[in-house]
ZAMARGU-4260 file (C-alpha; in steps of 0.2 Angstrom, whole numbers, plus 5000, padded with zeros to 4 digits):
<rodrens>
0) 4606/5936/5433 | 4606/5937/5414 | 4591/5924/5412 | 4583/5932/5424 | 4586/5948/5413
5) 4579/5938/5399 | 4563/5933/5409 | 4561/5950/5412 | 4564/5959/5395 | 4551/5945/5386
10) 4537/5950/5398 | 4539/5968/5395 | 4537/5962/5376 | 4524/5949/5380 | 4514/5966/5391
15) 4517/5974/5377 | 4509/5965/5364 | 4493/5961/5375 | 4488/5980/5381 | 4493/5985/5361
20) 4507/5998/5367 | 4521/5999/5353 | 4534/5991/5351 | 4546/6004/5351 | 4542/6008/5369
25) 4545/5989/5372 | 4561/5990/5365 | 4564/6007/5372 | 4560/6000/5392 | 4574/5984/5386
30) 4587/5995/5381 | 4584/6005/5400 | 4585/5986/5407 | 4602/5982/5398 | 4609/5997/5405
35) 4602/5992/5423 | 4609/5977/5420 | 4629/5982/5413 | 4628/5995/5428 | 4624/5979/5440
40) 4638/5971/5432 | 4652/5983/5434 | 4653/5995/5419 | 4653/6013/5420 | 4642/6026/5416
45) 4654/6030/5400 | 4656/6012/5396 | 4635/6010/5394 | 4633/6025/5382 | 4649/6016/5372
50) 4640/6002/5372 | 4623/6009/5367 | 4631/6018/5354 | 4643/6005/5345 | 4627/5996/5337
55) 4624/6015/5328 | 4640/6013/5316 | 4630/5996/5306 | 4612/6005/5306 | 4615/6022/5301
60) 4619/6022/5282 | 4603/6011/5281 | 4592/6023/5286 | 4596/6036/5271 | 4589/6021/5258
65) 4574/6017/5271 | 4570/6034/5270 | 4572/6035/5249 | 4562/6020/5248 | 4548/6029/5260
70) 4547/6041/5246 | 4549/6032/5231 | 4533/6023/5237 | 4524/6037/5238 | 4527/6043/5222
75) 4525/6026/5214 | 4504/6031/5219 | 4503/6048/5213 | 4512/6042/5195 | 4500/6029/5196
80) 4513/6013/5195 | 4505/6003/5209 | 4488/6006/5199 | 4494/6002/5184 | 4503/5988/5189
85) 4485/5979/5193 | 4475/5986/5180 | 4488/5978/5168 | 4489/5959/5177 | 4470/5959/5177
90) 4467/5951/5161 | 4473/5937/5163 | 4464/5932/5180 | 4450/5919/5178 | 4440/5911/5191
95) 4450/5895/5192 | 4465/5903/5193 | 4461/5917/5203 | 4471/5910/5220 | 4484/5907/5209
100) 4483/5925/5202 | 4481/5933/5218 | 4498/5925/5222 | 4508/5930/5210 | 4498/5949/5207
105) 4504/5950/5225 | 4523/5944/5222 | 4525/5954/5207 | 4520/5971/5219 | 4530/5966/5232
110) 4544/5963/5223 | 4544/5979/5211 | 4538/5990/5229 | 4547/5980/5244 | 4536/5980/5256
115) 4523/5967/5261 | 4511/5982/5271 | 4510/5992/5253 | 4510/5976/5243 | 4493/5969/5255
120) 4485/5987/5256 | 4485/5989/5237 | 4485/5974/5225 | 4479/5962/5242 | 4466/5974/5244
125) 4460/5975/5228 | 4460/5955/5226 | 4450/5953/5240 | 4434/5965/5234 | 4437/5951/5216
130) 4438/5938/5227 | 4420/5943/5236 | 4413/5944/5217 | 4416/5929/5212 | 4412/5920/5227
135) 4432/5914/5234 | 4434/5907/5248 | 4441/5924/5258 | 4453/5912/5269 | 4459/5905/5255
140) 4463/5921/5246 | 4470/5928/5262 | 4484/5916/5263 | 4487/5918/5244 | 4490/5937/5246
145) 4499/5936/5262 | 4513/5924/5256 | 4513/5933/5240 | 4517/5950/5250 | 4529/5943/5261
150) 4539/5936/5242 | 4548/5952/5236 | 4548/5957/5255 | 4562/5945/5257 | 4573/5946/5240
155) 4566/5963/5233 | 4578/5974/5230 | 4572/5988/5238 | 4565/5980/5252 | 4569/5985/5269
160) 4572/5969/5277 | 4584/5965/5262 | 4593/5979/5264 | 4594/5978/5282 | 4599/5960/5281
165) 4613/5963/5268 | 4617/5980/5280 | 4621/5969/5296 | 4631/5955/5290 | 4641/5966/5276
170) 4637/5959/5260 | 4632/5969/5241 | 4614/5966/5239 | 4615/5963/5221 | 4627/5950/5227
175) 4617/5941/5238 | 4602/5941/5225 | 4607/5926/5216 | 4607/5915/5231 | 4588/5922/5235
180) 4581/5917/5217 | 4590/5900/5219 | 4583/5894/5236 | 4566/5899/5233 | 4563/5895/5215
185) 4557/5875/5222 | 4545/5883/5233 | 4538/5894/5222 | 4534/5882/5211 | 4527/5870/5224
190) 4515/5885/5231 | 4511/5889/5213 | 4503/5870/5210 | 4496/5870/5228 | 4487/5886/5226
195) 4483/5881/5207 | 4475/5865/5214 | 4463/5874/5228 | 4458/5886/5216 | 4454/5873/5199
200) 4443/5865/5216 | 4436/5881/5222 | 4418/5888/5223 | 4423/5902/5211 | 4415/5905/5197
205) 4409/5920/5187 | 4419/5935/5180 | 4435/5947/5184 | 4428/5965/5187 | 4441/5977/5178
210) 4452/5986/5192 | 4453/6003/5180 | 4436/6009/5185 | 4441/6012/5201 | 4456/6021/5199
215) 4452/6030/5182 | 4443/6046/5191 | 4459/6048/5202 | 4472/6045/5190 | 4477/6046/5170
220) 4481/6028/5168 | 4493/6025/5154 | 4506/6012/5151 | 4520/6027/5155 | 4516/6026/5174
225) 4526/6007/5173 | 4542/6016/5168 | 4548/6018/5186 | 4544/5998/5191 | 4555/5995/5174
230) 4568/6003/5179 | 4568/5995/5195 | 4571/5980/5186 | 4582/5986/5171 | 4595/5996/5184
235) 4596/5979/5195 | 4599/5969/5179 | 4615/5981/5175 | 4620/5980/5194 | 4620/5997/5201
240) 4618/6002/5217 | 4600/6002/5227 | 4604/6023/5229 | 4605/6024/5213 | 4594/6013/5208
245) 4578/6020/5218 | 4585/6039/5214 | 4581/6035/5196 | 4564/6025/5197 | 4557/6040/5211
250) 4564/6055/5198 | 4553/6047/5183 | 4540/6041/5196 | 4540/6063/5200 | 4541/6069/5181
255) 4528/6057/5176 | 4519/6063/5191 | 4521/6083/5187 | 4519/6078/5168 | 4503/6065/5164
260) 4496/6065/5182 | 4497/6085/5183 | 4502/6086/5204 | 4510/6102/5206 | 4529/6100/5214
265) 4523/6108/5230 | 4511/6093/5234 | 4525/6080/5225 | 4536/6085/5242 | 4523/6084/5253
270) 4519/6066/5250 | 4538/6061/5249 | 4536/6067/5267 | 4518/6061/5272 | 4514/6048/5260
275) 4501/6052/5246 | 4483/6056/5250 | 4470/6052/5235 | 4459/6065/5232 | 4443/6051/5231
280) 4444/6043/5250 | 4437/6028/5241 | 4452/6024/5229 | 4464/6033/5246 | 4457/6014/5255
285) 4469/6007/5242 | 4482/6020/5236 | 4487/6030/5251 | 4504/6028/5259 | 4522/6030/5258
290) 4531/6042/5261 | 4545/6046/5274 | 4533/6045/5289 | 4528/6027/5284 | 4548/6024/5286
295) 4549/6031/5305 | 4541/6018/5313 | 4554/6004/5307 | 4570/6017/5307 | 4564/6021/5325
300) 4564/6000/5331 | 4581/5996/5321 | 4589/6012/5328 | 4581/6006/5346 | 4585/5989/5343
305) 4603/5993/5339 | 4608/5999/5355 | 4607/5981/5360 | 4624/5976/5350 | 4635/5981/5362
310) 4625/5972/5378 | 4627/5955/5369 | 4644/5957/5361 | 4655/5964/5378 | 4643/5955/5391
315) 4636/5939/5398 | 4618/5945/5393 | 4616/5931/5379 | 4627/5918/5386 | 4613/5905/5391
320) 4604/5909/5374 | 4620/5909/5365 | 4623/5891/5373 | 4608/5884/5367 | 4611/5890/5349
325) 4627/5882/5349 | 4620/5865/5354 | 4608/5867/5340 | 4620/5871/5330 | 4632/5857/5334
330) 4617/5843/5334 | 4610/5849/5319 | 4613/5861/5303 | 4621/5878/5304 | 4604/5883/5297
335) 4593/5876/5309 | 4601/5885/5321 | 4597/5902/5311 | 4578/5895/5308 | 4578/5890/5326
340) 4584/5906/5333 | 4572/5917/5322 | 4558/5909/5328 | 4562/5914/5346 | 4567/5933/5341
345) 4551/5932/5331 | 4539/5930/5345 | 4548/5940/5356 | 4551/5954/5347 | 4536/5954/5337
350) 4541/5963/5323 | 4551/5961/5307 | 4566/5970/5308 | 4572/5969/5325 | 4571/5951/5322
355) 4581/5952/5308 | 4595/5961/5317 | 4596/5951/5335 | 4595/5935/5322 | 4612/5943/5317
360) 4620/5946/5331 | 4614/5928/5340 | 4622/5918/5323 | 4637/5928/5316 | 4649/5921/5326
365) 4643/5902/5324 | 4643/5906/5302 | 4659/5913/5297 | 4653/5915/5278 | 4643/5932/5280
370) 4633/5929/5263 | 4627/5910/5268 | 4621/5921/5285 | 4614/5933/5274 | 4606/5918/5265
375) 4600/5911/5280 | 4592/5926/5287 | 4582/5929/5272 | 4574/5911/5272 | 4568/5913/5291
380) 4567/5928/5302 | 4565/5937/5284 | 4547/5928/5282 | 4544/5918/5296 | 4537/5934/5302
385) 4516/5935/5297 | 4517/5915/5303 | 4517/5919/5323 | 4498/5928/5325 | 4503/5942/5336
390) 4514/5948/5326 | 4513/5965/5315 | 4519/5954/5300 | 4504/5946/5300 | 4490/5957/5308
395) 4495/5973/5299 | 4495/5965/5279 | 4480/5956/5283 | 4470/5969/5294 | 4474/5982/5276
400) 4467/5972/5265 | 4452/5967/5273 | 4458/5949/5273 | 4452/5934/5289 | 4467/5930/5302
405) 4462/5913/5296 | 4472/5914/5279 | 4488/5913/5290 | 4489/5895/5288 | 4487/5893/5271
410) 4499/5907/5266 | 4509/5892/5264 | 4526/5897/5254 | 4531/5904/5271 | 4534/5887/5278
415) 4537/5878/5260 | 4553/5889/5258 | 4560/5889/5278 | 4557/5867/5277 | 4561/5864/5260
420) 4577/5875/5265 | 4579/5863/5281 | 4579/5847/5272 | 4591/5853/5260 | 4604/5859/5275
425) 4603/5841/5282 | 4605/5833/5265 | 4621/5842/5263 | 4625/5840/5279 | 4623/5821/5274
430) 4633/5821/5260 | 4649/5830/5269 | 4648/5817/5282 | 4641/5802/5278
</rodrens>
């Protein structure tokens, strides 16, 4: 029955992403299909709402900082941070290096905002109309920018999925930031000389245009509107908490707001709500968003995704699934089995962040240490994500900032940092057991 259960839930998500129906109503038909199944199996009706309700306890704190990261991002566009941000890593872009550049603008972003969707709409957008005037190869810029989105999406820290990930297996964020850094820094700087190298080889050629132009007749740009993506930084390096950290950056992100870029505090509260709105719809193509109601879509998948805790923890449901992870497990690395395992939630789920959390609760019992498990999340289902083509991961960045589907393979620290991250687990492996 419960691989027939299986078959059944991964068609619906299959439907689901070929007729382009949400994937919260996906999710929503699987939940109604695990309780079919726990009635089949014996449980009560109390016993099903216990167990639809014990996955709540994890999730729900979460939701608060989902929710102040969903305004600080709105308010990070009407300060004019996100602009500024640009206007000031233009200068050192040159045709050569402009692959390069459009890979680390679009790290930089993600990392000081946390999200890979903002990151692509604003500073991938914007590299994308550059890459058109100097004559880039638009696959080649699309990758750059993807991967670039998709770095501070994994270790920023206010980003979503890290703060999920670190939510779910009960680890400090701040503690599980050096680890991130450590992993990746190979990577990095194996994408860095790939992407150097197709550039320096490219057909660009020509000069940068200056970004301020288009954002000058929305917004006073002044070197005042970087305070809040300072103190993001500043606050992380003296360890305080993410609350507290995105509570400070959104309150000078809303004085700098009411006091240089002159929004009254009536339309301060409705973007924290809405996401901001520019007044010019050509520079809104690149600044809007944010806001609580970009959050709702996310919150609504975890919190739907989270009723699924109690299926797979006090039933069969996931035993055949559970069986193959353990023969993985035992035949190769502990991570292989997380890498392995994120790809299948991946393209079932489609999505990001319920990934992340049926990653969790496939592993946590197989990796007793919950930061390596934190670890190990974040270097698969964390960005393995915009590598499967269906997935919002990777239509949603790309589809923002006008970028070709085609870029998907060469957004390549994606799959640097997941192999370089394999070899490494079977080297140790090695070395314990030779």
């Amino acid at each position: 029955m419960e691989i027939a259960v299986i078959l059944i839930f991964s068609l619906i998500l299959i439907t689901s992403v070929i007729l382009g129906i949400g994937t919260s109503y996906a999710l929503l038909a699987g939940s109604v299909l695990f309780c079919i199944y726990a009635r089949l199996k014996g449980f009560r009706a109390k016993e099903i709402l216990r167990l639809l309700y014990s996955g709540f306890g994890t999730i729900y704190p979460i939701m608060i900082t989902f929710s102040l990261i969903g305004i600080m991002g709105a308010l990070w566009r009407s300060a004019g941070t996100i602009p500024m941000i640009i206007v000031a890593a233009s200068p050192v872009i040159s045709p050569k290096t402009f692959i390069l550049a459009t890979f680390l603008l679009n790290s930089l972003v993600s990392t000081l905002i946390g999200s890979s969707f903002g990151t692509a709409s604003t500073a991938g957008a914007i590299c994308v109309v550059m890459g058109k005037t100097l004559g880039a190869d638009p696959v080649l810029v699309a990758g750059a920018l993807l991967a670039g989105a998709y770095v501070g999406d994994r270790w920023s820290p206010v980003s979503t999925t890290f703060n999920l990930t670190s939510s779910l297996t009960g680890t400090k964020l701040r503690s599980n930031i050096p680890d991130y850094v450590k992993s990746a820094v190979v990577p990095l700087l194996i994408t860095c000389l790939l992407y150097l190298f197709m550039g320096w080889f490219s057909t660009a050629e020509g000069s940068v245009s200056d970004p301020r132009a288009l954002f000058e007749g929305e917004l006073i740009l002044s070197y005042f509107s970087l305070i809040p993506a300072l103190l993001i930084i500043i606050l992380t390096l003296f360890h305080c908490t993410v609350r507290v950290t995105i509570f400070v950056s959104t309150l000078s992100a809303f004085l700098i707001s009411v006091f240089l870029q002159h929004y009254p505090a009536a339309d301060l509260l409705r973007f924290s709500l809405t996401g901001f709105v520019a007044r010019d719809a050509s520079v809104g193509g690149y600044l809007n968003g944010g806001g609580i109601k970009s959050m709702l879509g996310v919150i609504t998948m975890i919190l739907i995704a989270s009723t699924y805790s109690g299926f797979f923890h006090e039933t069969d449901l996931m035993k055949p699934l559970h069986d193959y992870i353990h023969v993985i497990y035992e035949k190769t690395t502990p991570y292989a089995a997380v890498l392995v395992t994120s790809v299948f939630t991946t393209m079932a789920f489609c999505s990001q962040p319920p990934a992340v959390l049926l990653t969790e609760q496939l592993c946590e019992d197989l990796i007793p240490d919950k930061k390596r498990l934190a670890l190990y999340i974040g270097n698969s289902a964390a960005i393995i994500t915009p590598l499967i083509p269906w997935t919002a991961g990777a239509i949603g960045p790309l589809a923002s900032a006008g970028g070709p589907r085609a870029g998907i393979p060469l957004a390549v620290y994606l799959y640097i940092l997941p192999l370089y991250c394999l070899i490494m687990s079977f080297q140790q492996k090695q070395r314990r057991h030779p």
